[in-house]
C-alpha positions in Angstrom: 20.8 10.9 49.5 17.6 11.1 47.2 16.7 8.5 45.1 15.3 9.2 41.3 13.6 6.6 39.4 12.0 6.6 35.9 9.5 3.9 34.3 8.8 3.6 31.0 5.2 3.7 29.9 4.1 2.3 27.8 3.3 4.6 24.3 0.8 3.9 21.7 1.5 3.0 18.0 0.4 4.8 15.4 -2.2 3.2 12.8 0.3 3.5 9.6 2.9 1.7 11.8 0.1 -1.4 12.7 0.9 -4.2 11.0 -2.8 -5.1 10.9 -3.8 -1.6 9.1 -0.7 -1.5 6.8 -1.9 -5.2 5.5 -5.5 -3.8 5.3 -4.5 -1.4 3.2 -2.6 -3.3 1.2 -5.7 -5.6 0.6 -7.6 -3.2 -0.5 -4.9 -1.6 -2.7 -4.5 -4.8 -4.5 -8.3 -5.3 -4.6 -9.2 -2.0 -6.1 -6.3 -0.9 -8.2 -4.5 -3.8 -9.6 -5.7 -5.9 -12.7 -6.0 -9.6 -11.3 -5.1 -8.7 -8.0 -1.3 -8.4 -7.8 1.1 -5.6 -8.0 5.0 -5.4 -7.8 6.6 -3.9 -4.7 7.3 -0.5 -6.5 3.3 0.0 -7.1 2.6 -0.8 -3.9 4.9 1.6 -2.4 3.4 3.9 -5.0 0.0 3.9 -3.5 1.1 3.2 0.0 3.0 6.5 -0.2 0.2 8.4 -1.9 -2.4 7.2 0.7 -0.7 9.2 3.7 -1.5 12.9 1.8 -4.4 13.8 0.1 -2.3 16.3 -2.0 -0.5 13.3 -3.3 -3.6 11.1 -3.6 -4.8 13.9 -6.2 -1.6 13.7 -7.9 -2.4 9.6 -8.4 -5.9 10.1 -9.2 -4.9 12.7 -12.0 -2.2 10.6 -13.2 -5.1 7.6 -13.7 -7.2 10.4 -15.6 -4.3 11.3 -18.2 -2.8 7.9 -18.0 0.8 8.8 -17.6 2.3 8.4 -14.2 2.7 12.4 -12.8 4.8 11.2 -9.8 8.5 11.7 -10.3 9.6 9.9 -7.4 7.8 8.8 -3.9 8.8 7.3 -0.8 9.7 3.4 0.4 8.0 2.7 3.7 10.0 0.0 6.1 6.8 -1.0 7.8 5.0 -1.7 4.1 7.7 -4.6 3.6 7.0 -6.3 7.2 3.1 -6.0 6.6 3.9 -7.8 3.5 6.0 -10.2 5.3 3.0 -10.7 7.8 0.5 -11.1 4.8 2.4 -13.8 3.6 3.0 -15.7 6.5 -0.7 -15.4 6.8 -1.7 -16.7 3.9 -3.2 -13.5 2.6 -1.2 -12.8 -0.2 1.1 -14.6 -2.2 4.3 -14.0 -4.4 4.1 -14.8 -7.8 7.6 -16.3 -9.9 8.1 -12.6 -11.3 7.9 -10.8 -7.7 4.6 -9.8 -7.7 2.2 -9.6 -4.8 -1.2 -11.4 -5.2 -4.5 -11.5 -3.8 -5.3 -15.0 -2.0 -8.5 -16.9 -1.9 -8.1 -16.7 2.2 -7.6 -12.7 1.6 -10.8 -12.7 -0.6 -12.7 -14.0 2.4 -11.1 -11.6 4.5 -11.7 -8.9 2.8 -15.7 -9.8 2.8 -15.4 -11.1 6.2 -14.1 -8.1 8.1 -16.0 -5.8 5.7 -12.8 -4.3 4.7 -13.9 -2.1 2.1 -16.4 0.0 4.5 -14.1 -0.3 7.4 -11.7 1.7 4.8 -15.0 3.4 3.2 -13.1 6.8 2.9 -10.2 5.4 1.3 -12.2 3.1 -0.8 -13.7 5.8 -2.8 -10.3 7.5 -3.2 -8.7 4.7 -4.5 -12.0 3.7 -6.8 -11.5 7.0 -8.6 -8.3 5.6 -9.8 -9.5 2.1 -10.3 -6.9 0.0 -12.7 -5.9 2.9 -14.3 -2.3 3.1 -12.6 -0.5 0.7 -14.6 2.6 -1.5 -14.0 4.2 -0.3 -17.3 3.9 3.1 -15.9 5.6 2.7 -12.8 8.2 1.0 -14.2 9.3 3.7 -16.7 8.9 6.4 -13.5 11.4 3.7 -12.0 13.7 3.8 -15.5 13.7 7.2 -14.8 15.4 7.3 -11.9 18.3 4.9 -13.1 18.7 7.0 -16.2 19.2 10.4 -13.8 21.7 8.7 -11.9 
């Protein structure tokens, strides 16, 4: 009798899934489009979200331009949370008493260190069109909105 026997290789991860890439963008989210460094989880997601389709990133970037939030709704990524984790255990980031996510003084370093803003330069200048311009007040009344259509 014949013997059949299957091994596992091993696969690659994709970059959104890295832990290391997720946190770098996250850095440079926090860096480039949040007043004082910090952001709640639902912006984060927010730009997260709009990051993986340029389509979307327009739909941000026009948003910033009229300055009411054009997005009605938008995805909550699994791996964003455990990048955040990471980022804290890290020392990158750190949570402020209302829930907010905020730049370190170890992630400011890091950021100029690894050269984090040309490693992402394409993104960079995306996410510099937008600036500061995408405001917490504004993603909480797109997140009022969903509780009131429920």
């Amino acid at each position: 009798m014949s013997r059949l026997s299957f091994y596992r290789k091993k696969s690659a991860v994709i970059p959104e899934l890295r832990p290391m890439y997720k946190i770098g963008k996250l850095l440079l989210i926090l860096k480039l489009c949040c007043i004082g460094g910090k952001a709640s989880l639902l912006k984060l997601h927010l730009f997260n979200w709009a990051m993986l389709d340029s389509q979307r990133l327009q739909a941000l970037q026009l948003s910033a331009e009229k300055k009411e939030l054009l997005v009605g709704v938008w995805g909550i990524d699994p791996s964003l949370n455990m990048a955040l984790s990471f980022a804290i255990s890290e020392g990158l980031l750190d949570r402020t008493l209302n829930g907010a996510y905020q730049l370190t003084a170890k992630s400011e370093s890091f950021i100029l260190g690894v050269e984090l803003l040309d490693q992402f330069d394409t993104e960079t200048k995306q996410l510099n069109v937008i600036a500061k311009k995408i405001t917490e007040t504004m993603v909480s009344q797109a997140a009022k909105r969903w509780a009131d259509e429920v």
